[in-house]
Structure formats: C-alpha cells, structure tokens
ZAZA-730923 format. One record per residue (C-alpha): chain; x, y, z. Coordinates in nm, 4 decimals. Example, Ala and Ser with C-alpha at 12.3 -4.5 7.8 and 13.67 -1.06 7.14 Angstrom:
2
chain	X	Y	Z
A	1.2300	-0.4500	0.7800
A	1.3670	-0.1060	0.7140
***
This chain:
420
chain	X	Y	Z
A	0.0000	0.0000	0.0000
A	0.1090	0.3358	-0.0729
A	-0.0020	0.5376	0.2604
A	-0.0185	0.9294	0.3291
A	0.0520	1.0597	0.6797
A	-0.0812	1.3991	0.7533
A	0.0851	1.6437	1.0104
A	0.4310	1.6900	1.1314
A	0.4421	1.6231	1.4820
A	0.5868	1.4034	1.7194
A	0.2006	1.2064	1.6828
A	0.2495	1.1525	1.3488
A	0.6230	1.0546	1.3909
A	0.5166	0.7892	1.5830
A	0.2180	0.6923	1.3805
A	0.4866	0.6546	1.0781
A	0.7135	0.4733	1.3104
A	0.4797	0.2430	1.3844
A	0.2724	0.1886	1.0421
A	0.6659	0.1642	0.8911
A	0.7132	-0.1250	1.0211
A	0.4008	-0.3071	0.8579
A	0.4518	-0.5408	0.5673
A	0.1738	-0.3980	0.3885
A	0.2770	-0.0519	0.3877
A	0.5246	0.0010	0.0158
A	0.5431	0.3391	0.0359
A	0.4851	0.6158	0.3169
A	0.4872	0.9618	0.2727
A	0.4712	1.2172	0.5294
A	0.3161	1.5595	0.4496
A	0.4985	1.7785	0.5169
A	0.6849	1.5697	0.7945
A	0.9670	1.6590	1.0013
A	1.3337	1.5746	1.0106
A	1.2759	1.2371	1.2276
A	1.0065	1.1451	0.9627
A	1.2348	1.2248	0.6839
A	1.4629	0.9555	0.7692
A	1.1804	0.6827	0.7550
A	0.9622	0.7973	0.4876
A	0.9512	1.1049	0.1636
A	0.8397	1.4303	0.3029
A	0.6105	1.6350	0.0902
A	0.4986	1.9840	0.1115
A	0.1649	2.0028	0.0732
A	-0.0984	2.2403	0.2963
A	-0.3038	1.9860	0.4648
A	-0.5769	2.2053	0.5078
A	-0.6313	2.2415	0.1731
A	-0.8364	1.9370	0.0247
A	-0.7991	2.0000	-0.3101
A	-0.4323	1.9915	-0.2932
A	-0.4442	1.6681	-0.1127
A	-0.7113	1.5046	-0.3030
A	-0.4817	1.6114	-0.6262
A	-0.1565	1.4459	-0.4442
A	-0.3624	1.1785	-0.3670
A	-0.4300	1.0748	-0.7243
A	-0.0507	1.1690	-0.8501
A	0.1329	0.9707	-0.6301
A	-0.1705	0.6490	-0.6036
A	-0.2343	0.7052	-0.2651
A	-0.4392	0.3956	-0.1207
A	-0.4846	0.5375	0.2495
A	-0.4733	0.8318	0.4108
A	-0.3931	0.8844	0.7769
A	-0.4955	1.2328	0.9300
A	-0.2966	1.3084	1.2127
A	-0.4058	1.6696	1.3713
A	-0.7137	1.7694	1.4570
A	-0.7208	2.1136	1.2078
A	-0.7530	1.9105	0.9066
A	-1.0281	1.6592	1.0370
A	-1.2508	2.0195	1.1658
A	-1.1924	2.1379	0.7976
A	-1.3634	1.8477	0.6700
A	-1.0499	1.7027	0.5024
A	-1.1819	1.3365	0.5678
A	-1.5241	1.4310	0.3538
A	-1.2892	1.5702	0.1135
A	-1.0895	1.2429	0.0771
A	-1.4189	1.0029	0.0915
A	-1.5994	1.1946	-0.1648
A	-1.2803	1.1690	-0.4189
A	-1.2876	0.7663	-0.3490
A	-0.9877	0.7541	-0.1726
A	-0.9690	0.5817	0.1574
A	-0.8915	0.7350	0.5109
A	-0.8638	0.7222	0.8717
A	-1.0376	1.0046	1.0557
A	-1.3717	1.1502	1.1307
A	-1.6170	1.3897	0.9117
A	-1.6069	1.7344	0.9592
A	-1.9560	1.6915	1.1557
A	-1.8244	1.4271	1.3854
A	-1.5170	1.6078	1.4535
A	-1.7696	1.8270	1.6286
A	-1.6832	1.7097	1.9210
A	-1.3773	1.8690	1.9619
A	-1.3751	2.1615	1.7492
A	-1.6823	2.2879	1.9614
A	-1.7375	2.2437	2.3539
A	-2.0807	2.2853	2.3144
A	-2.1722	2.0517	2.0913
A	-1.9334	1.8195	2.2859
A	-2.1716	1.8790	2.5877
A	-2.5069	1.8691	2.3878
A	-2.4212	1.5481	2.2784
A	-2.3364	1.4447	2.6538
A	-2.6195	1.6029	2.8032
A	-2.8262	1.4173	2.5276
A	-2.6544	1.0201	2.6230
A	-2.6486	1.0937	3.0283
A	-2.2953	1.0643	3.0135
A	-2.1290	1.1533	3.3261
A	-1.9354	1.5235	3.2895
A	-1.8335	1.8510	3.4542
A	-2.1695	2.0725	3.5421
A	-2.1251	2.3816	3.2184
A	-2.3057	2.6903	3.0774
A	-2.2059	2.8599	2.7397
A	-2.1417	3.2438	2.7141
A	-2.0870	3.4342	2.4431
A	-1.9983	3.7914	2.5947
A	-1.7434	3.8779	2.8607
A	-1.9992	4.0550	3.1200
A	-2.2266	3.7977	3.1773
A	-1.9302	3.5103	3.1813
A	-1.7498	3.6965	3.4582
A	-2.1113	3.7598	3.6589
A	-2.1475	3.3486	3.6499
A	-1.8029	3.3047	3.7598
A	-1.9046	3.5706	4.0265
A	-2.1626	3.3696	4.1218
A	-1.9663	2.9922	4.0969
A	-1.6723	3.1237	4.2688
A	-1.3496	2.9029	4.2367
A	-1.1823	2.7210	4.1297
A	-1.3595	2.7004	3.8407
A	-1.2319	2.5875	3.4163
A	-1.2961	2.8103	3.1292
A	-1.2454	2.6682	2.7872
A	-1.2396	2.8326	2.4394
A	-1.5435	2.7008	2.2682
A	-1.3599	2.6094	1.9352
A	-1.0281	2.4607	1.8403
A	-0.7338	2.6665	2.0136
A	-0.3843	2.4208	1.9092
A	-0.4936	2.2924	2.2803
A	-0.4125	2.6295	2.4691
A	-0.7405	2.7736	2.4914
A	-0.8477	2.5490	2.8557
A	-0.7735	2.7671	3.1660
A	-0.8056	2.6027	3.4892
A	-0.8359	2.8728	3.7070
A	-0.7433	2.8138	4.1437
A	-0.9232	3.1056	4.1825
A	-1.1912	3.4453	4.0737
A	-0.9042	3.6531	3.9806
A	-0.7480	3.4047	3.7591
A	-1.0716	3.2796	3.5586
A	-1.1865	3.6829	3.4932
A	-0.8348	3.7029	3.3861
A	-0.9162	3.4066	3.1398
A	-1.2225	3.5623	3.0468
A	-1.1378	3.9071	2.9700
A	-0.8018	3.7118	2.7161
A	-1.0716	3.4876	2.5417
A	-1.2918	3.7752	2.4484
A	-1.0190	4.0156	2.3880
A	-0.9392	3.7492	2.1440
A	-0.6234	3.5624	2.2827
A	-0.7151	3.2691	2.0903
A	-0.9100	3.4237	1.7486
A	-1.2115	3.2962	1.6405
A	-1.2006	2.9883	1.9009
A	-1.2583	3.2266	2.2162
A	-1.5500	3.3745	2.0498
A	-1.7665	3.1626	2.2667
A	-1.6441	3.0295	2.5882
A	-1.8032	2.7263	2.7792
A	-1.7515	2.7854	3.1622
A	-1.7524	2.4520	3.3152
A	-1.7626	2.2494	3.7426
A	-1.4510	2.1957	3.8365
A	-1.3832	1.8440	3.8784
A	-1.1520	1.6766	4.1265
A	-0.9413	1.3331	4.0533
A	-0.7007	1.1892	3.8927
A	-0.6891	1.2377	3.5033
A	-0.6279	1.0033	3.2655
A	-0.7265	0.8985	2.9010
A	-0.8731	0.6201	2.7462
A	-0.8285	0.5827	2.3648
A	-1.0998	0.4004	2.1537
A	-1.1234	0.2763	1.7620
A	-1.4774	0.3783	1.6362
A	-1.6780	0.3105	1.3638
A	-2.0437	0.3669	1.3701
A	-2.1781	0.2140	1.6870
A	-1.8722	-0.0336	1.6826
A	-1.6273	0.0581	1.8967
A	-1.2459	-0.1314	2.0438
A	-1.0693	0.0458	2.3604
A	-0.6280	0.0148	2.2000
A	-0.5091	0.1653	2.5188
A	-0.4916	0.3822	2.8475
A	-0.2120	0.6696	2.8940
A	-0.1773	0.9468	3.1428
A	-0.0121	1.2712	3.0742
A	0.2163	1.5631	3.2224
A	0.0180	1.9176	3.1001
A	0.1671	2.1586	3.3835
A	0.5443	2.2657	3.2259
A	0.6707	2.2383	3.5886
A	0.7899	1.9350	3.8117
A	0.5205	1.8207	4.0356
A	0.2743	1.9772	3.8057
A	0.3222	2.3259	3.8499
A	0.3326	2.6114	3.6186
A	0.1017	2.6991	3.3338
A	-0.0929	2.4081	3.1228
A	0.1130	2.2982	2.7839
A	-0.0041	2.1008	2.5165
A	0.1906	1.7725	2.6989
A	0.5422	1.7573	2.8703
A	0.5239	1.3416	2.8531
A	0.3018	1.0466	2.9163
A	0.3038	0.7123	3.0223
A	0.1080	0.3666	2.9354
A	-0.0939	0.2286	3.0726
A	-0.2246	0.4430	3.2956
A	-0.2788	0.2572	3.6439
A	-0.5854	0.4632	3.7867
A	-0.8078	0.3429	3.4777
A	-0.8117	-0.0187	3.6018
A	-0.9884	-0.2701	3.3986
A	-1.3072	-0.2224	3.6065
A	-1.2807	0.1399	3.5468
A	-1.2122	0.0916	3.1773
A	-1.5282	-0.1371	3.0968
A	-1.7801	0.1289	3.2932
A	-1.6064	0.4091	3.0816
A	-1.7017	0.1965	2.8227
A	-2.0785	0.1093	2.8809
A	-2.1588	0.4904	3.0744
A	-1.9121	0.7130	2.8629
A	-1.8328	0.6107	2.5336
A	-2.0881	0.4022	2.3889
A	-2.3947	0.6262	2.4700
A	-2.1578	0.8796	2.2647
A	-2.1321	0.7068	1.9836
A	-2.4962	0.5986	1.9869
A	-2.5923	0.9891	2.0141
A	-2.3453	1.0425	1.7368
A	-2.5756	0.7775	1.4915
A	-2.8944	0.8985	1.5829
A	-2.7924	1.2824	1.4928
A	-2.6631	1.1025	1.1720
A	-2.3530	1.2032	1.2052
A	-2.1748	0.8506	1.2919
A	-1.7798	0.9003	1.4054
A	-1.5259	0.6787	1.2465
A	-1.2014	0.6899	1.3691
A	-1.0031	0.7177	1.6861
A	-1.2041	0.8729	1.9736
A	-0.9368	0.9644	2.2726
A	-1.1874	1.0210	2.6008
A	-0.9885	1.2617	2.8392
A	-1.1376	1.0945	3.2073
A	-1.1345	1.2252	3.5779
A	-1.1569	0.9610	3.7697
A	-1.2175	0.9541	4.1262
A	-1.3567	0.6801	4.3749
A	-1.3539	0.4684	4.1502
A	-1.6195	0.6227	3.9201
A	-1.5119	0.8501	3.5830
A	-1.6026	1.1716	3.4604
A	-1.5425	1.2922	3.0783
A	-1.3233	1.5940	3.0495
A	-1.3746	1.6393	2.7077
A	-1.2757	1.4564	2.3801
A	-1.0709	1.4746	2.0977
A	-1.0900	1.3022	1.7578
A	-0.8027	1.2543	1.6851
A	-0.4195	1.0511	1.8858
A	-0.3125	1.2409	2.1594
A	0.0292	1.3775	2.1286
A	0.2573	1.2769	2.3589
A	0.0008	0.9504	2.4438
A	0.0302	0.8125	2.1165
A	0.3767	0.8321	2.1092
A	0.3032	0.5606	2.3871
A	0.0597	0.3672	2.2362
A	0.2678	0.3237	1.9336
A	0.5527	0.2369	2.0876
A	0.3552	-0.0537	2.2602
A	0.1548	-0.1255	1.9699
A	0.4208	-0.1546	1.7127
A	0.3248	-0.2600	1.3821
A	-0.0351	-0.3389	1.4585
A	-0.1133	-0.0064	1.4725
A	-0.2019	-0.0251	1.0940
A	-0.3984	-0.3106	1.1043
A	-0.5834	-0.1137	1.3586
A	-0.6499	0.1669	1.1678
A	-0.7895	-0.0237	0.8570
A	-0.9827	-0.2404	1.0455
A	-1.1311	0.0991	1.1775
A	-1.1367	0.2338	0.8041
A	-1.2938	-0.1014	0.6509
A	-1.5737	-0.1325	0.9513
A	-1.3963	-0.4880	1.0594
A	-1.3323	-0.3910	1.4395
A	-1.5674	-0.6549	1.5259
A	-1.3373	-0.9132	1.4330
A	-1.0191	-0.7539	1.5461
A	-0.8358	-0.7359	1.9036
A	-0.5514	-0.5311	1.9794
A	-0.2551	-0.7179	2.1451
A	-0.0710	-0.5624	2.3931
A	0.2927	-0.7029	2.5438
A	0.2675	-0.6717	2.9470
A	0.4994	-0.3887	2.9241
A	0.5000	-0.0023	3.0016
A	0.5596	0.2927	2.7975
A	0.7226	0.6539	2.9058
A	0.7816	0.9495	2.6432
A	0.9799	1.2345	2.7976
A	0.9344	1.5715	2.5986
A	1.1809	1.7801	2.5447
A	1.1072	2.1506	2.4735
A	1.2414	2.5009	2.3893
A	1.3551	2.6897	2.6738
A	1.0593	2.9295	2.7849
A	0.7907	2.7688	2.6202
A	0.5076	2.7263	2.6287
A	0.5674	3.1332	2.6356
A	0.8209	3.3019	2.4631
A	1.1032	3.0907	2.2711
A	1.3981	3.1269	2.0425
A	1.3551	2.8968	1.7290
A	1.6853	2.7771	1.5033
A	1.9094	2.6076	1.8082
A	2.1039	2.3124	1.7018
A	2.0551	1.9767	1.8076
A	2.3336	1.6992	1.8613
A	2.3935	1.3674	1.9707
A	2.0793	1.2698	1.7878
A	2.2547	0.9966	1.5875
A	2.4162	0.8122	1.8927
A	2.1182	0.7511	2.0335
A	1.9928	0.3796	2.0022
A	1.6681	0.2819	1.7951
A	1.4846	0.0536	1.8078
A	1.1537	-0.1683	1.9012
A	1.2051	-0.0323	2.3328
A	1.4101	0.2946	2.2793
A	1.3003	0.5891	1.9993
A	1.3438	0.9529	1.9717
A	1.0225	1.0806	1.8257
A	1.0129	1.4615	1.6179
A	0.8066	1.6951	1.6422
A	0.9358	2.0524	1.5889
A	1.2186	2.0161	1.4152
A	1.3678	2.0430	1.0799
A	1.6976	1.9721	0.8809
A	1.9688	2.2389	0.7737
A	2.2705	2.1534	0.6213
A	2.2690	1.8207	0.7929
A	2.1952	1.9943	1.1174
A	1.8842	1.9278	1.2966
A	1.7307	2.2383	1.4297
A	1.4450	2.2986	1.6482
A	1.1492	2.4893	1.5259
A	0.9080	2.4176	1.7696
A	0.7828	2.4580	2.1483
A	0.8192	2.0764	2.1896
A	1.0447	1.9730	1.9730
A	1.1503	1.6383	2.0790
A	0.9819	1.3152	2.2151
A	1.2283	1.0672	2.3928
A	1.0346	0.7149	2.4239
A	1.1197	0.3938	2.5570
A	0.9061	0.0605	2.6576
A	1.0531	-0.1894	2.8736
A	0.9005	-0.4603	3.1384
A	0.8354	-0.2017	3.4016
A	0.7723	0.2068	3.4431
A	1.0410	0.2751	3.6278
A	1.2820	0.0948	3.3718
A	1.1129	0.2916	3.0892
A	1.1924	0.6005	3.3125
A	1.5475	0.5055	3.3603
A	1.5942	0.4256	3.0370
A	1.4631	0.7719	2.8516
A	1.6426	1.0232	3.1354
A	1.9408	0.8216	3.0143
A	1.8904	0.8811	2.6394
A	1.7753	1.2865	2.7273
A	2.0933	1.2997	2.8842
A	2.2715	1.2312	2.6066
A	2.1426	1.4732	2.3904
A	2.3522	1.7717	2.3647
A	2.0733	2.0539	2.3129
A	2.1386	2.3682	2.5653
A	1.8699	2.5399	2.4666
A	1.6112	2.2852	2.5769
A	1.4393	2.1465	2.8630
A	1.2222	1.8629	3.0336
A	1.0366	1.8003	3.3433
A	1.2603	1.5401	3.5205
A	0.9456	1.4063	3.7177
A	0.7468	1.1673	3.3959
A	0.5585	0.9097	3.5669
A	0.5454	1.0505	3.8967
A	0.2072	0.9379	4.0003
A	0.2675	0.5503	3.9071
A	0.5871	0.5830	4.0386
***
C-alpha cells in the first residue's frame, strides 16, 4: 500500500514509526513531515488544510490510504474531502469532529446520552461570563469554545485568575475559538485517558495513557499542550475501563448515529476519575500527542492493522494485542515555552542515540539544515522507551535525554510521577 501521513508532529512521527514497520505498507509519505520522519519515509509539502491539494496528491502519487494526524484538518472536513474523491482514510467527518472543534456541541451530545461530565453553561460575551463566575466562585475551568492548538483550557485556582481568562478569550487571545467560551464544574481526581477505535456504533478500547500538562515538576506552572506520558495508565483499572465503556463512550457514539452524524475513527476520552467512578473531560478526535507516542511504541506494527480495520468497519473481528509492558515518552522543549522561545538552536547527539523496538526519539518541531537538525518548535523532541516495568522505561529515557547535547532545551525530570 502506498499510505499518506498527515501532520508533522511528534504524533504523526510515531504513527509513521509504527505503520513503517508493517509489511503492507510500500510506500509512506509524510506531508509535510519533520526531520525524524524524513529519515523513515519522503516528506512532501503540501498544505493539509487544503483538500484539493491533497485530493490532487492523492491521485498523482496512487495514494491507497490516508492517515490524518491533527485535529485542524479533520474540523476542515479534510476526511469528507478524501471520501468523496474515493480515496480511503482514517479520521472523522467534519460533523463528527464536532466534538472537539466545539465544547458545546461536545456537551449537547453528553447532556443528550447521560454521560457523566463537569456541570457547564455557554457564554458568548465577557460581562455575563465573569457575573457566572461571580456567582460559581473558584476554582472554576474556562475553555475556548472552538479549536485553540490545545491552549485555549484555563483552569483557574481562583476568581481573579478565571476573569483574567475571560477578559483574554474575548479580547481574542485565541481568534475565532474564544468567540464563545463554555464555563464549566470543576472536577476533582485523577486524570487520565482512554483511547478508543470507532466506527459507527462499533467501537475497540487500543489503550490507556496518562499525561504531564503543567510545564513544571510536580505539576506546576502553566498548562502545555503535553510535557510526557506514560502507558498504561494505572488509575483506569480494567473495572474502570469497561464502565467508561458502557456509561461514557458508547452512549456517545450511539448519540453520534442517531444525529446522523456517525464518528469513524479514533475517539481519545480525556477521564477524571475519582472513587472509583469517571467523569469525561472532554474529547478529541483525533491521537493524543505525547500519548500516542506511547501507544505506538507498545503497539508496534499493529497499529495499521488497527487503523484499517477501523477504516474497513472490521473492528468486530479484530483485538488489539498488547505485550505486558509499560511505555514513558519524555518531551523535550524550547527553553521558555510554552511562552516566549527562540527557534533555530542546534541539536546533537541525535545519531548516537539507540533505535529501536524499546528505545526511539520521536520529532516533532524540528527540521533539517545543512545536515543539522534544528528545532522549530515549542516541543520539539519526544524521547520514548518501553521496557518490562515504568520505572525501567523512566530510567531508560532520562538516560537517552541525557545524552542529547541541546542547551537550549528542557524537560520536566518528574514523567511518571504518580505511578511511580
């Protein structure tokens, strides 16, 4: 098969990683990639929010499947796109994908099943936001209705901070995204995510991960889009998983059919989960990114098989296998992000490091320059390891992060924490 990866992250990276090592994938192209995923596939520079342009690549270059990575593409419709022109993909409909680029549809839906979530109310000026936060008091989360390169969620400790949050959204911090904002309970717990193949009313859990958002140690310090993640995630035992399942997920998808907008693709459910009972955060259609830097690296080569039994509506018949084994991705970032940061800073050691099936470095925002990796990003590099434990994981990606020689970045030192 000739296969098309869309995006150029440390997700899709992983995703090439992963479906590279299938016998079925000939040919894999990354558009427009990164300088890890130049090494393991052709790059191509195409604007992947512009169907047209893909649909035409598509049919120059015999594309059999297509594999959208971020969520942009999927709000734009890109999968419609693709289906309409007969070519296959992975990844759902512009309408599906609904339930992420909107927080109010994502809670119409929820109020609609009786799935178990945070209390909300949608505003769409600044004065009578700030007089329900008034009333609410704190803490208290305020979230960007629409799509905001997962920045626009403010979990605000106290009144100060979430009028703060507020008056940025409206004053347009985020664009078009904080237009509307969705004020929502705040929710104690643990956090964790669940990710789920869908297809209609079929659905298959591949995997549990937990993630670092707070830049700082001990997590502290404003929210990022991910400083690491691990796999599984401990807190969403089995029993946890399977009521997730019947309470959370399934009455989604159900909802999903009935509006007639059925989701295909990979549905990650972000969870807060305490006493033994979860609550949905939100979710997002498409891998999270660090977690599926996990998942891949504990799924392997499956992970295509996966996807096309998701494409070809065969997840009936299919199982994903799992190794008793753990997962740990460490990122590495620009110093001062997720604020301010200098782009253009070299990258060595790179090539020293050891890959393989347990031990990967994973791309994200980087790019090649005269043989010279630079970093072009916020997070710019994923270090990822699997081994028969956490805590050898752990040991085992500090040691390859400290062998990078990279001054200008950073990484919490503390991945895992919570299991550990």
């Amino acid at each position: 098969m000739n296969i098309l990866i869309l995006g150029s992250g440390g997700r899709e990276h992983s995703l090439a990683w992963a479906i590279k090592q299938n016998p079925k994938c000939d040919r894999l192209i990354c558009a427009p990639g990164n300088a890890g995923m130049d090494e393991i596939a052709d790059c191509a520079d195409i604007d992947i929010l512009n169907g047209g342009a893909v649909v035409e690549f598509c049919a120059e270059n015999a594309i059999d499947y297509v594999v959208i990575g971020p969520e942009a593409p999927l709000a734009a419709g890109m999968a419609d796109r693709l289906r309409a022109a007969g070519v296959k993909c992975f990844g759902p409909s512009r309408e599906a994908a609904r339930l992420e680029a909107s927080k109010t549809f994502t809670k119409q839906v929820c109020d609609a099943a009786n799935v178990p979530t945070a209390g909300w109310a949608r505003f769409g000026d600044a004065a009578s936001a700030a007089a329900h936060i008034r009333e609410q008091g704190a803490p208290i989360v305020v979230k960007a209705d629409g799509l905001a390169a997962g920045k626009g969620v403010v979990v605000a400790m106290t009144e100060a901070e979430a009028l703060a949050a507020i008056d940025d959204m409206f004053a347009g911090a985020y664009g078009e995204a904080g237009a509307e904002v969705v004020i929502e309970e705040f929710m104690q717990g643990e956090e964790a995510s669940l990710f789920v193949l869908a297809n209609g009313e079929h659905c298959m859990a591949i995997g549990s991960a937990q993630d670092h958002k707070r830049v700082g140690e001990g997590d502290t310090g404003p929210n990022t889009g991910g400083m690491g993640a691990y796999s599984p995630a401990p807190v969403l035992t089995p029993e946890i998983e399977a009521r997730v399942m019947a309470e959370i997920v399934r009455p989604t998808l159900a909802a999903m059919a009935r509006r007639g907008t059925p989701y295909q693709g990979v549905l990650y459910a972000g969870l807060m989960i305490l006493d033994g009972r979860a609550r949905l955060v939100e979710y997002n259609v498409r891998f999270g990114d660090p977690e599926c830097q996990v998942l891949c690296m504990r799924l392997g080569a499956q992970v295509l098989d996966l996807l096309l039994a998701c494409s070809d509506d065969r997840l009936h018949e299919t199982r994903a296998a799992f190794a008793d084994d753990h997962a740990i991705t460490v990122v590495m970032a620009a110093r001062g992000y997720p604020g301010t940061y200098r782009k253009g800073s070299a990258i060595r050691g790179l090539d020293d490091l050891p890959s393989s099936s347990h031990q990967e470095v994973f791309h994200a925002g980087t790019t090649l320059s005269d043989g010279q990796v630079l970093a072009t990003g916020g997070r710019v590099l994923n270090v990822t390891t699997r081994a028969a434990s956490l805590r050898e994981a752990r040991d085992l990606a500090y040691g390859m992060v400290d062998a990078i020689d990279w001054p200008d970045g950073f990484c919490r030192r503390d991945i895992g924490w919570r299991a550990l």
